[in-house]
C-alpha positions in Angstrom: 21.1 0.1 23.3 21.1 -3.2 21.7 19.4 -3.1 18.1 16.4 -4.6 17.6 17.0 -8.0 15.9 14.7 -8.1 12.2 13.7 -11.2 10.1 12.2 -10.8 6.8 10.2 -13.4 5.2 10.6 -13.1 1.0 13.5 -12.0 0.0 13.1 -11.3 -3.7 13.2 -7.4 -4.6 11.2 -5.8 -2.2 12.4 -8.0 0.7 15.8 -7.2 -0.3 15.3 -3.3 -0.7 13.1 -3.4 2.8 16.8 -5.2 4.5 18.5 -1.8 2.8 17.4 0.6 4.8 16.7 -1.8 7.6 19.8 -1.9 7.9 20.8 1.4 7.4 18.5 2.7 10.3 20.8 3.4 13.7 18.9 1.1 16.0 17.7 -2.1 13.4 20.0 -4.8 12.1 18.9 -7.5 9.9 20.0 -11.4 11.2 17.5 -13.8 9.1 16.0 -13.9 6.2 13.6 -16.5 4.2 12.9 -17.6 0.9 11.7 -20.1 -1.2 14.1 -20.2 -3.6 17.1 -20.7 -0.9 17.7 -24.8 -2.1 19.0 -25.1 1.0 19.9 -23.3 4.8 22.7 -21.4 4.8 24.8 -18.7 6.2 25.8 -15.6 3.7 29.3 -14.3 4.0 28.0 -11.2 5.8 26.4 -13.5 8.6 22.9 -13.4 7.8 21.0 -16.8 8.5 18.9 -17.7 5.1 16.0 -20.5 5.4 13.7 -21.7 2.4 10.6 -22.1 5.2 9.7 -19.2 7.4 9.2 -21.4 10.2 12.5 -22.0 10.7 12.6 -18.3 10.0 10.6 -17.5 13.4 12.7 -20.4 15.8 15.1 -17.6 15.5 16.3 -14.8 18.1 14.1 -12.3 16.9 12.1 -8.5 17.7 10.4 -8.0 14.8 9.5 -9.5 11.4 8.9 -8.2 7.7 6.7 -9.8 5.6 7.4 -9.4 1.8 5.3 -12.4 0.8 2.5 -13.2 -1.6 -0.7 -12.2 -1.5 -2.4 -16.0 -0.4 1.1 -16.2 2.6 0.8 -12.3 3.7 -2.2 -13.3 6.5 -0.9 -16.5 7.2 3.0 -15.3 8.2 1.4 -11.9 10.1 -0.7 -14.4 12.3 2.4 -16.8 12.8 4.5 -13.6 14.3 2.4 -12.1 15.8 1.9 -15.2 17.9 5.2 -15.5 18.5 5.8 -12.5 20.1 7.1 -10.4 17.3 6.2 -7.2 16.3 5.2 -7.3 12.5 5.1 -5.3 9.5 3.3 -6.5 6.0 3.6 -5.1 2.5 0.6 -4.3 1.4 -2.3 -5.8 0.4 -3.0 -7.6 3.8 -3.8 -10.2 1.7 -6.2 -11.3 -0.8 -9.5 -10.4 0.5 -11.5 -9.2 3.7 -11.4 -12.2 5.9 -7.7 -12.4 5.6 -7.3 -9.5 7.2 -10.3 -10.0 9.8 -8.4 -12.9 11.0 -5.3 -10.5 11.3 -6.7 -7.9 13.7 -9.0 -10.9 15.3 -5.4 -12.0 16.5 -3.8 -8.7 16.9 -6.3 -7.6 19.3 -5.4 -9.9 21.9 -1.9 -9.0 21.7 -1.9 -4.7 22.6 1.4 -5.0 23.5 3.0 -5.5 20.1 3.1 -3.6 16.9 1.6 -4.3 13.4 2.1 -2.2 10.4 1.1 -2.2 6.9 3.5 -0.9 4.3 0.8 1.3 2.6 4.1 3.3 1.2 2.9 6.0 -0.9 1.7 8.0 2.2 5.1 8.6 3.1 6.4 10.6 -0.4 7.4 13.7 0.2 4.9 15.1 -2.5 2.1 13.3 -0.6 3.0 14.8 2.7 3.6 18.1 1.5 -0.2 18.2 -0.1 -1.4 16.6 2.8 -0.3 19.5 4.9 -1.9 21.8 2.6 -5.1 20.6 2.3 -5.6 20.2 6.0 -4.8 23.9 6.3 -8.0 24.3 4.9 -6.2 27.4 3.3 -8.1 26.1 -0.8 -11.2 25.4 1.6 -12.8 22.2 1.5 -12.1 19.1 -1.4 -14.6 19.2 -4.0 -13.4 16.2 -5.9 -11.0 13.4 -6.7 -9.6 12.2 -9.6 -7.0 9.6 -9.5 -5.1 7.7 -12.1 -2.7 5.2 -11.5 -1.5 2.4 -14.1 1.3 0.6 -15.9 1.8 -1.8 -19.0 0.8 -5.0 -17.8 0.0 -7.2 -14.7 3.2 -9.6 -14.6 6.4 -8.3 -13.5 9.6 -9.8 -14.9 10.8 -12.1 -12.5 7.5 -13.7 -11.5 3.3 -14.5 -12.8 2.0 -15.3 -9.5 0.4 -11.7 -9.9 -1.8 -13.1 -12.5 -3.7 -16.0 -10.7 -6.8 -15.1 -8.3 -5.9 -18.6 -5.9 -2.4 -16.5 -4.9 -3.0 -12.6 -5.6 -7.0 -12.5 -5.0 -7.1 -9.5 -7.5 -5.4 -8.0 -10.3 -3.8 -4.3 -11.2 -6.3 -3.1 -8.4 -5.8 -4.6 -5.4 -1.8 -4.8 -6.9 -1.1 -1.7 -7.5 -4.3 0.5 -7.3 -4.7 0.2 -4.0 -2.2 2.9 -3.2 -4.3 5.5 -4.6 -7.3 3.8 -3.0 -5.1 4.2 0.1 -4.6 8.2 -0.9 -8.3 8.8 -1.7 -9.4 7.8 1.6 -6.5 9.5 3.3 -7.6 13.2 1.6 -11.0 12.4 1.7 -12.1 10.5 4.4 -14.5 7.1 4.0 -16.9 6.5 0.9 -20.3 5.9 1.5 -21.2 5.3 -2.5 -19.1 3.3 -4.7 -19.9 2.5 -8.5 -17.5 0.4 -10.9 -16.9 -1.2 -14.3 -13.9 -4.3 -13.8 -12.5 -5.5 -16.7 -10.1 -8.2 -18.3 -11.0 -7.8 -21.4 -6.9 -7.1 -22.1 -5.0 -9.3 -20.9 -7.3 -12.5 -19.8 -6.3 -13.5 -17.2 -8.8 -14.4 -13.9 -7.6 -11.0 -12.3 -8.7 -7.3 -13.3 -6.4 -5.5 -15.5 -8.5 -2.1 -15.7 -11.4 -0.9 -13.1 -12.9 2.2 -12.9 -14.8 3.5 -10.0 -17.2 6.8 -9.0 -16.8 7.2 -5.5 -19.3 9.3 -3.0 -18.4 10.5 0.5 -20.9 11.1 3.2 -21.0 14.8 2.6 -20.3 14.4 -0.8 -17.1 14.3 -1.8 -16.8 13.0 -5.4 -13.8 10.5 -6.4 -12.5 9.2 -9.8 -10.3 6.6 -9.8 -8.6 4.5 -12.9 -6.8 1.8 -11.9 -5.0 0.3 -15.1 -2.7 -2.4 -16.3 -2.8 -1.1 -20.2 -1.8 1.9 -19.3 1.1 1.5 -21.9 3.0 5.1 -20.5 3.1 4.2 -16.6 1.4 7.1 -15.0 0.8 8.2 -11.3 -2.1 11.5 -11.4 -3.7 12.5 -9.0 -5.6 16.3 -9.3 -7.7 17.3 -5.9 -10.2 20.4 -6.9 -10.8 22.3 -4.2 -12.9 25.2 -3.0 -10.2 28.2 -3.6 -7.8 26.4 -5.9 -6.6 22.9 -7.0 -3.4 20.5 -6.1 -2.3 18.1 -8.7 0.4 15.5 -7.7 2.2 13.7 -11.1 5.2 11.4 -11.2 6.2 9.3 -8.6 10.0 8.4 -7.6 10.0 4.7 -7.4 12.8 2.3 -8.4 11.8 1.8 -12.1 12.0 5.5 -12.6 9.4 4.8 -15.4 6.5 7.1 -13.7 7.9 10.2 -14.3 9.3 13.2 -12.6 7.4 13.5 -9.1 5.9 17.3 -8.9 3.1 18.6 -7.0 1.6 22.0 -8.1 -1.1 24.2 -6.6 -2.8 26.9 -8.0 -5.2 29.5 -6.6 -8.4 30.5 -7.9 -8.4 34.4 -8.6 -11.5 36.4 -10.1 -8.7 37.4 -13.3 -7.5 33.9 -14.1 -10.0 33.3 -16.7 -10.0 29.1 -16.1 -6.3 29.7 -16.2 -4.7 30.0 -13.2 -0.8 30.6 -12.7 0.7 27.1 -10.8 3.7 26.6 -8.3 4.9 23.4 -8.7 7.9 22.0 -6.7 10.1 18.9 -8.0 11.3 16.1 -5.7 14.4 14.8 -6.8 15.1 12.2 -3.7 12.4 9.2 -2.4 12.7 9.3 1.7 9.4 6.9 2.0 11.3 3.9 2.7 13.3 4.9 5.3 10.8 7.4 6.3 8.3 4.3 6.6 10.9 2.0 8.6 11.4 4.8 10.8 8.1 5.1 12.0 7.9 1.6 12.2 11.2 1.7 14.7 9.8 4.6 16.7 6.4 2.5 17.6 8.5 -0.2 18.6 11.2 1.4 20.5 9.2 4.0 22.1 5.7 2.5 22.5 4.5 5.2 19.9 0.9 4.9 18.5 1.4 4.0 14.7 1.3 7.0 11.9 0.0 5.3 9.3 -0.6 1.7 8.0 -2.4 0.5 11.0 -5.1 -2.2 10.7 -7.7 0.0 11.1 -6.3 1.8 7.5 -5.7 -2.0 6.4 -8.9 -3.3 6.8 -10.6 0.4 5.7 -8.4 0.0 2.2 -9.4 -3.4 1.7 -12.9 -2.7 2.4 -13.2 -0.2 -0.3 -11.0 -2.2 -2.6 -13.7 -5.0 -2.3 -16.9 -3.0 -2.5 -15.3 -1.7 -6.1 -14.9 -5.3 -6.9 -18.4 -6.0 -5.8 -20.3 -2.3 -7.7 -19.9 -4.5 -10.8 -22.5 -7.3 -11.0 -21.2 -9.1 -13.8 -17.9 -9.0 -11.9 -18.8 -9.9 -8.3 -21.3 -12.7 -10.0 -18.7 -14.5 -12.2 -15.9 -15.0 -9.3 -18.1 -15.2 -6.2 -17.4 -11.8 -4.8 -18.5 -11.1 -1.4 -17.9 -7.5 0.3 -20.0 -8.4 3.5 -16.8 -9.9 5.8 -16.7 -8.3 9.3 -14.8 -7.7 12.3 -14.5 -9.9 15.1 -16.1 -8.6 17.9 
């Protein structure tokens, strides 16, 4: 079988990790790439066609496209390759508010015969799967509560700021990197019917969020906490789910900074004896699958006309949804950049 022929638009870090295990997969191969700091076009020494526009990106050969774009380009390039033809898959966020994404699926829908992903990655940890499993053997009984931490020392990387202005990025260390464990909360719990929120930038000053704090209510009440920080000076990933006959906390994530910690998931059991105490199993994960395990799912859609795992654009526009209505929960917020939470589907 011929490999499927991949183009990846933004090729800093993460576009370059993504062509990694791209490549590495049996039945992908990489043959273009774009990038706005590529002065000029040009053909690498391994063969690979580079472009600074991804225009010229998409008058290429190709099955399938990557987006690892900002924020204000994510919608923009999905729409282009979808309407080429291409099956497509986005980092997250879909981009910087609801209507990007509305405009997305609005285009998507009239195309049922290709693929669109979202790279919602942290569903695909090991940890995450493993306590996934668990809770839906309803062997602790039903999920009491939530609480969710997820933060790091600051809002800019180090190679670019774009991260720190609303016009590109829409949203600070929430819609950045909080909205993984938005992501998580809905995919243990379900959707939330009540949200409450304090959003801050009180820190670092710029026009995006670097700390915002939410209460979260399901329909049949399910309780979340979530803290989604940029002054969180030791970068943490927590998250503790209480449930009826014991509790499941994941800590640490394997990413490649290495700077959240050891990734562990322990689970105890409630016993009449344990005094508050109970006695934990926890089990270490010393290797990160999700990218591969994420491009492999994305593969198996394509090649096999499989129905999407995870990151479709129903989770996509669910994420985003919640992401703006905890924007929105703080007046003073929503009021002094114009919020609106009220975008809908086409249709």
């Amino acid at each position: 079988m011929t490999k499927l022929r991949i183009g990846i638009a933004g090729f800093g870090v993460v576009g370059k990790r993504r062509r990694t295990f791209i490549d590495a997969h049996p039945d992908l191969t990489t043959v273009a790439v774009c990038d706005r700091t590529f002065g000029r076009e040009q053909t690498a020494e391994d063969g690979l066609d580079c472009f600074s526009d991804y225009r010229r990106l998409l008058d290429k050969e190709l099955d399938a496209l990557f987006i690892c774009m900002t924020n204000d380009m994510a919608a923009e390039v999905t729409i282009a390759g979808l309407e080429r033809g291409l099956n497509v898959f986005c980092e997250k966020p879909p981009g910087r508010d609801l209507e990007d994404i509305a405009r997305v699926i609005a285009v998507e829908r009239n195309r049922p015969g290709q693929k669109l992903m979202y790279g919602f990655n942290h569903r695909h940890h090991d940890s995450v799967r493993d306590a996934l499993e668990l809770v839906r053997s309803n062997d602790l009984g039903r999920i009491i509560n939530l609480r969710g931490v997820y933060g790091k020392s600051k809002i800019i990387n180090f190679e670019t700021d774009w991260r720190t202005q609303r016009s590109i990025a829409g949203g600070g260390i929430l819609l950045d990197q909080g909205i993984h464990m938005v992501d998580l909360l809905r995919l243990f719990a379900g959707e939330f019917m009540d949200v409450k929120s304090f959003v801050s930038n009180g820190h670092w000053g710029h026009d995006v969020e670097d700390n915002a704090y939410a209460l979260l209510r399901t329909g049949d009440g399910v309780v979340a906490m979530l803290h989604s920080s940029a002054t969180q000076w030791q970068h943490r990933f927590s998250l503790e789910i209480t449930l009826e006959h014991g509790a499941i906390i994941l800590s640490g994530l394997l990413t490649s900074s290495k700077s959240y910690g050891a990734e562990t998931l322990t689970v105890f059991n409630k016993t009449p004896a344990d005094q508050g105490d109970p006695e934990g199993i926890t089990t270490a994960y010393d290797t990160d699958p999700s990218w591969a395990a994420e491009i492999s799912d994305f593969a198996d859609a394509v090649l096999n006309d499989a129905p999407m795992k995870f990151g479709t654009s129903h989770d996509a526009w669910e994420t985003m949804k919640l992401v703006s209505r905890i924007y929105c929960a703080d007046p003073e917020w929503k009021q002094r950049w114009n919020l609106t939470d009220d975008a809908t589907l086409p249709g």
